[in-house]
C-alpha positions as CSV (number, residue, x, y, z in Angstrom):
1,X,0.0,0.0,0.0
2,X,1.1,3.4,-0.4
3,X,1.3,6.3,1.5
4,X,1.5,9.7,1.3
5,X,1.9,12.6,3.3
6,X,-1.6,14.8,3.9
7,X,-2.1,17.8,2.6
8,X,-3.4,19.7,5.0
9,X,-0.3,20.4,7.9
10,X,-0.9,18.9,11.0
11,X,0.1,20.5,14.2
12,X,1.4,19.7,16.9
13,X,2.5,20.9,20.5
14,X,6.1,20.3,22.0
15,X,6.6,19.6,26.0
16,X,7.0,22.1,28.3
17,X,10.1,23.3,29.2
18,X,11.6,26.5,31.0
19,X,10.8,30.1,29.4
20,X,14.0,31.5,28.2
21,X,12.4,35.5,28.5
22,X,10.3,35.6,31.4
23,X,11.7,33.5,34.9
24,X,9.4,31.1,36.5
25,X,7.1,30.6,34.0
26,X,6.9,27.5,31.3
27,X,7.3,27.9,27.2
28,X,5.2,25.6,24.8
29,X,5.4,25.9,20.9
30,X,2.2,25.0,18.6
31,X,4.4,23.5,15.0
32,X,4.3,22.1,11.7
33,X,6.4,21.1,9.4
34,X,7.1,22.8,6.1
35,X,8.0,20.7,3.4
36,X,7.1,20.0,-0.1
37,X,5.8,22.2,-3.1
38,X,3.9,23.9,-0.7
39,X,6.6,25.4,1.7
40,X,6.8,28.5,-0.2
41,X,3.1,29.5,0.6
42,X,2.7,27.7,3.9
43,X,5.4,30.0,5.1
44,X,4.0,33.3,3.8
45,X,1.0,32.4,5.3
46,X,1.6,31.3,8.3
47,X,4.6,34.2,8.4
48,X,1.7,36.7,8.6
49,X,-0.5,34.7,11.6
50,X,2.3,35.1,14.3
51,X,4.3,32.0,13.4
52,X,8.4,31.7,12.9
53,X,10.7,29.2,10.8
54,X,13.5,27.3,12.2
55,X,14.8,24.7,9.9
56,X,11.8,22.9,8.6
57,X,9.5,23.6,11.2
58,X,7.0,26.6,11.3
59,X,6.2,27.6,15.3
60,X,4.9,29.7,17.4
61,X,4.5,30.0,20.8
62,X,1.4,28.2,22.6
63,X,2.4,28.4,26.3
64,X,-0.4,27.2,28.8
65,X,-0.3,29.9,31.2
66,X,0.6,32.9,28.9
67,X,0.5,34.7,25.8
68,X,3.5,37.1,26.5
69,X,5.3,36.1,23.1
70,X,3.6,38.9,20.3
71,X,5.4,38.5,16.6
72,X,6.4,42.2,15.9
73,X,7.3,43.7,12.3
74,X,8.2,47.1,11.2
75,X,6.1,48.7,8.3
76,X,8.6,50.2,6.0
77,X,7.2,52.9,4.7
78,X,6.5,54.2,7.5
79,X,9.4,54.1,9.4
80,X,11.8,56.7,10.6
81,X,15.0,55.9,12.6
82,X,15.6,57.7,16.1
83,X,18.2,59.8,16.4
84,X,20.2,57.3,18.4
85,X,19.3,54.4,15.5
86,X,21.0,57.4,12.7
87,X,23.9,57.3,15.1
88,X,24.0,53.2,14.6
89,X,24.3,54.1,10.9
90,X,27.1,56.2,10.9
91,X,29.3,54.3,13.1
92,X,28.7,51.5,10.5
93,X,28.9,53.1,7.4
94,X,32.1,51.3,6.2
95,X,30.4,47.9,7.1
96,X,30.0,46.3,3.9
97,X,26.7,43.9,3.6
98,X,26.6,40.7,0.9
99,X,23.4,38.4,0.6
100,X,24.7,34.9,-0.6
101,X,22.9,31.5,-1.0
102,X,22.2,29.8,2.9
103,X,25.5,28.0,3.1
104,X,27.5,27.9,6.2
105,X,31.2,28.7,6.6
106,X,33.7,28.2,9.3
107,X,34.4,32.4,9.1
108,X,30.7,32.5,10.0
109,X,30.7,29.9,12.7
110,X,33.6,31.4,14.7
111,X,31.6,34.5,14.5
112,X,29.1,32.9,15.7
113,X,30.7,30.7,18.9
114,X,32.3,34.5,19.5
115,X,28.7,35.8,19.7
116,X,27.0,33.0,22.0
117,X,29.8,32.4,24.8
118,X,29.9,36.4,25.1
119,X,26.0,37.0,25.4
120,X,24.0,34.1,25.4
121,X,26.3,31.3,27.3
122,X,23.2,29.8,29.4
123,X,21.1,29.5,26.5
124,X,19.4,26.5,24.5
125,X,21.7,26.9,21.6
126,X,25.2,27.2,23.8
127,X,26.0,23.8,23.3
128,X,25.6,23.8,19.1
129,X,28.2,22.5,17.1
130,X,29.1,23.4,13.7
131,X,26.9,20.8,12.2
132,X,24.3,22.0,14.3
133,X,25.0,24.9,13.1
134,X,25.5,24.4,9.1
135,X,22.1,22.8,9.9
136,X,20.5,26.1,10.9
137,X,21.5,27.8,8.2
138,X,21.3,25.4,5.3
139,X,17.9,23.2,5.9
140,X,15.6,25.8,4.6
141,X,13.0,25.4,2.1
142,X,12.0,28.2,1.2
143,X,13.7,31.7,-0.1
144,X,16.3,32.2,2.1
145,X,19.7,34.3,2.2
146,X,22.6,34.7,4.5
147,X,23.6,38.5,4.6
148,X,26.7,39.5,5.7
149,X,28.5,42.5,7.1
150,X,32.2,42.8,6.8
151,X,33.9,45.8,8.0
152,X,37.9,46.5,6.2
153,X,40.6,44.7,8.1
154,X,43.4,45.9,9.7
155,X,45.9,43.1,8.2
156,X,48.1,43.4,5.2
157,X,46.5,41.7,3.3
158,X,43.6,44.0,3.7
159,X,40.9,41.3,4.2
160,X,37.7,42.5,5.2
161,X,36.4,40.8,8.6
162,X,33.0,39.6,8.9
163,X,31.7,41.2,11.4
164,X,28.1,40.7,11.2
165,X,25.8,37.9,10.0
166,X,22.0,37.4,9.6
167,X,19.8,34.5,8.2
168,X,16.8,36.3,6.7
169,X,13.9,34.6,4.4
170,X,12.2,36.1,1.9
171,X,8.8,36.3,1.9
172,X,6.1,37.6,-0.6
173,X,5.2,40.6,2.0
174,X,8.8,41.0,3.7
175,X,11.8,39.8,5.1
176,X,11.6,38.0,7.7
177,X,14.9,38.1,10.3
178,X,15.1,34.8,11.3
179,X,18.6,35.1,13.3
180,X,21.3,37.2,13.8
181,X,24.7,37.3,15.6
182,X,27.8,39.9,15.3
183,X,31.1,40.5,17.0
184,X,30.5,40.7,20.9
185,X,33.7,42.9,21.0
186,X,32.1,45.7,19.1
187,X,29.1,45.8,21.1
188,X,29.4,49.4,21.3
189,X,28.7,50.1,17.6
190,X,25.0,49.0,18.1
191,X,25.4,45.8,15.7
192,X,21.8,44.3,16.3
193,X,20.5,47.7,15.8
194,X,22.3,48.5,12.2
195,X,21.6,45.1,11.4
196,X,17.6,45.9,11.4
197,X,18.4,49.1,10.0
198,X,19.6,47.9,7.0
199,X,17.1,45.4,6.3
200,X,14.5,48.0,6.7
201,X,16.9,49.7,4.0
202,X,16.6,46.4,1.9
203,X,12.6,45.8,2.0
204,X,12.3,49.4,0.6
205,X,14.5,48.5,-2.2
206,X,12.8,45.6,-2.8
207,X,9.4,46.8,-2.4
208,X,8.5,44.4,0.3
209,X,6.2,46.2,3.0
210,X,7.8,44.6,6.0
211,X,10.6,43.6,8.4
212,X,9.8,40.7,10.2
213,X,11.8,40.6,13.8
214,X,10.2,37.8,15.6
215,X,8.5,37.9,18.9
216,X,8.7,40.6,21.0
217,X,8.1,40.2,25.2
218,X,6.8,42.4,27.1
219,X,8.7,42.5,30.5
220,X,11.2,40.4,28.8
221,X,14.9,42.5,28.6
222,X,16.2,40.6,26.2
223,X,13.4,41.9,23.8
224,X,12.7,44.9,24.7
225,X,14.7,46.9,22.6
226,X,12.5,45.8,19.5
227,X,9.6,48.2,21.2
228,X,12.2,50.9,20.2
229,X,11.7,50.6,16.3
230,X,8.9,53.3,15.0
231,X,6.3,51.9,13.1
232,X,6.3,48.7,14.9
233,X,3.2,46.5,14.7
234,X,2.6,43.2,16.7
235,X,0.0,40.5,16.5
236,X,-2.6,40.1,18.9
237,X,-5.8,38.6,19.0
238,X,-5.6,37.7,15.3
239,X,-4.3,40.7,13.9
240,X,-1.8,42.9,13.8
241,X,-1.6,46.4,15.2
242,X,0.3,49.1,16.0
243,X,2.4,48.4,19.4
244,X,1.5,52.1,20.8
245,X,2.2,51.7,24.9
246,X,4.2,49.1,25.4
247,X,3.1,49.1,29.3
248,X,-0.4,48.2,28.0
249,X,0.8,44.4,27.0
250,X,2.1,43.5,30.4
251,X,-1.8,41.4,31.1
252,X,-0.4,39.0,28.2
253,X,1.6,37.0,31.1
254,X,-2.0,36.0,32.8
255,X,-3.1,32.7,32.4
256,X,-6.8,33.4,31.5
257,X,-5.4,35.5,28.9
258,X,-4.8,31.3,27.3
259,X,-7.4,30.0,24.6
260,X,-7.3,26.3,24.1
261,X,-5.0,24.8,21.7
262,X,-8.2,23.4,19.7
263,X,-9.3,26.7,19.2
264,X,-5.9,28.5,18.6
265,X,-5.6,25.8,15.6
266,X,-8.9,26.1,14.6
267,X,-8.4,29.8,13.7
268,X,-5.2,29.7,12.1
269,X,-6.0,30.0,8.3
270,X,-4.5,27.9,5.8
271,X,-3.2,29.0,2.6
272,X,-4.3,26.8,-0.5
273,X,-1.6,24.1,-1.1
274,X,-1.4,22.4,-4.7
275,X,0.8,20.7,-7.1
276,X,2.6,23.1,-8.7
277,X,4.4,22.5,-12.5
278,X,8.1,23.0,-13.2
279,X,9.1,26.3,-12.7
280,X,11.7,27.9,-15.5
281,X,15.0,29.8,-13.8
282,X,15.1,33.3,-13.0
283,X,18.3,35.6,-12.8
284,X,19.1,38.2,-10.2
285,X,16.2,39.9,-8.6
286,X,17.5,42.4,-6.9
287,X,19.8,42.9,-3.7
288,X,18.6,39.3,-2.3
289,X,18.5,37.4,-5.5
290,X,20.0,34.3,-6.5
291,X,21.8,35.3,-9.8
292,X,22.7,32.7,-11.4
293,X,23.0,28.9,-10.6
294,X,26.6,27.6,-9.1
295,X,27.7,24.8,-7.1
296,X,28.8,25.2,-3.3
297,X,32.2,26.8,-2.5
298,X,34.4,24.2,-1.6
């Protein structure tokens, strides 16, 4: 007999474990995978309902006792930097930014290991290896670029030194940031924040109305300086909206704020997914194209 997989995603609901944002409390994700011809528009989809992408797996947060965890995006045209962000510009003007295909290199990896055991050495991805890691970048099925910031060297040979790094997918409405790190040594220089700068810089060239940054927590300090983006929207009760008070999301961490996972899934809305034909190659399309078709660099 043969089987095949259904067309409709299922979902599903991981364990609970510890919340990495908010102490005391308990995370759970609501997932599905994303595979096949459909990826492309499951991901769009789903992009725009609160979920995230790691790998092959779409998420988002379904916690039991709290709905802290609000997807936030920036709506380009109507964003202005502060005048501390225009500062974060300036000190990285001489950065130098490349979008290449998602593979994984050692340059990037030592950034990387850099990045964690200076900020995040307690956290869930602390222990990742560099196939763990060449995973995370490379097992994507969907549009997806590595961009790179490299600022000029100070050796000889004049190398530039990568100094930043950011897996971002493309989507049909945005780009969506799915993770960044950068040199813990030039903390200072506002990395994270030039980092989102720039990719506000490359949806506007690219026509794409948003800037996807992932969830933002209120109460959380490791998230909060998302809230200080202008233009910011995040999605609650089924739709997004404009942040305004920050303050006024702190009820999200009370556990009647929680709807039953039945129902979460039941209102999630499902974009059509088909067959589709062959499709021909394209060229360039702009600053996060693909150009043309080569083999990985050895």
């Amino acid at each position: 007999m043969r089987h095949t997989l259904p067309i409709a995603p299922q979902f599903y609901v991981t364990a609970p474990q510890p919340c990495p944002y908010l102490p005391g409390r308990m995370e759970r994700k609501l997932f599905t995978a994303l595979q096949g011809e459909g990826a492309k528009r499951l991901n769009d989809g789903l992009s725009k309902q609160g979920f995230r992408r790691s790998q092959n797996v779409l998420y988002r947060p379904s916690c039991a006792e709290c709905t802290a965890c609000l997807s936030a995006r920036i709506r380009v045209a109507d964003f202005v930097p502060s005048r501390s962000q225009r500062r974060a510009l300036r000190r990285n003007h001489l950065l130098k930014r490349e979008a290449t295909s998602p593979w994984a290199t050692e340059d990037q990896y030592g950034l990387f290991r850099r990045y964690l055991d200076s900020r995040h050495a307690d956290g869930g991805m602390a222990d990742m290896d560099i196939f763990e890691f060449a995973a995370m970048i490379e097992e994507t099925p969907v549009k997806s670029r590595v961009v790179e910031y490299s600022a000029p060297g100070a050796r000889p040979d004049h190398k530039r030194e990568l100094t930043a790094v950011c897996l971002t997918d493309v989507l049909d409405d945005g780009l969506s940031m799915v993770y960044s790190f950068y040199d813990p040594e030039r903390a200072g220089d506002s990395l994270g924040t030039y980092i989102i700068l720039d990719h506000i810089a490359l949806a506007r060239s690219a026509g794409l109305p948003y800037v996807y940054l992932g969830y933002w927590v209120p109460g959380s300090r490791k998230m909060g300086y998302k809230s200080a983006f202008g233009a910011l929207e995040i999605y609650k009760n089924g739709q997004w909206q404009a942040i305004g008070d920050p303050a006024e999301h702190s009820g999200e961490t009370h556990p009647l704020s929680v709807d039953p996972i039945a129902e979460q899934v039941a209102r999630i809305t499902l974009p059509e997914i088909r067959p589709v034909g062959p499709v021909a190659p394209r060229g360039d399309d702009g600053p996060l194209g693909t150009g043309a078709a080569g083999s990985r660099p050895a």
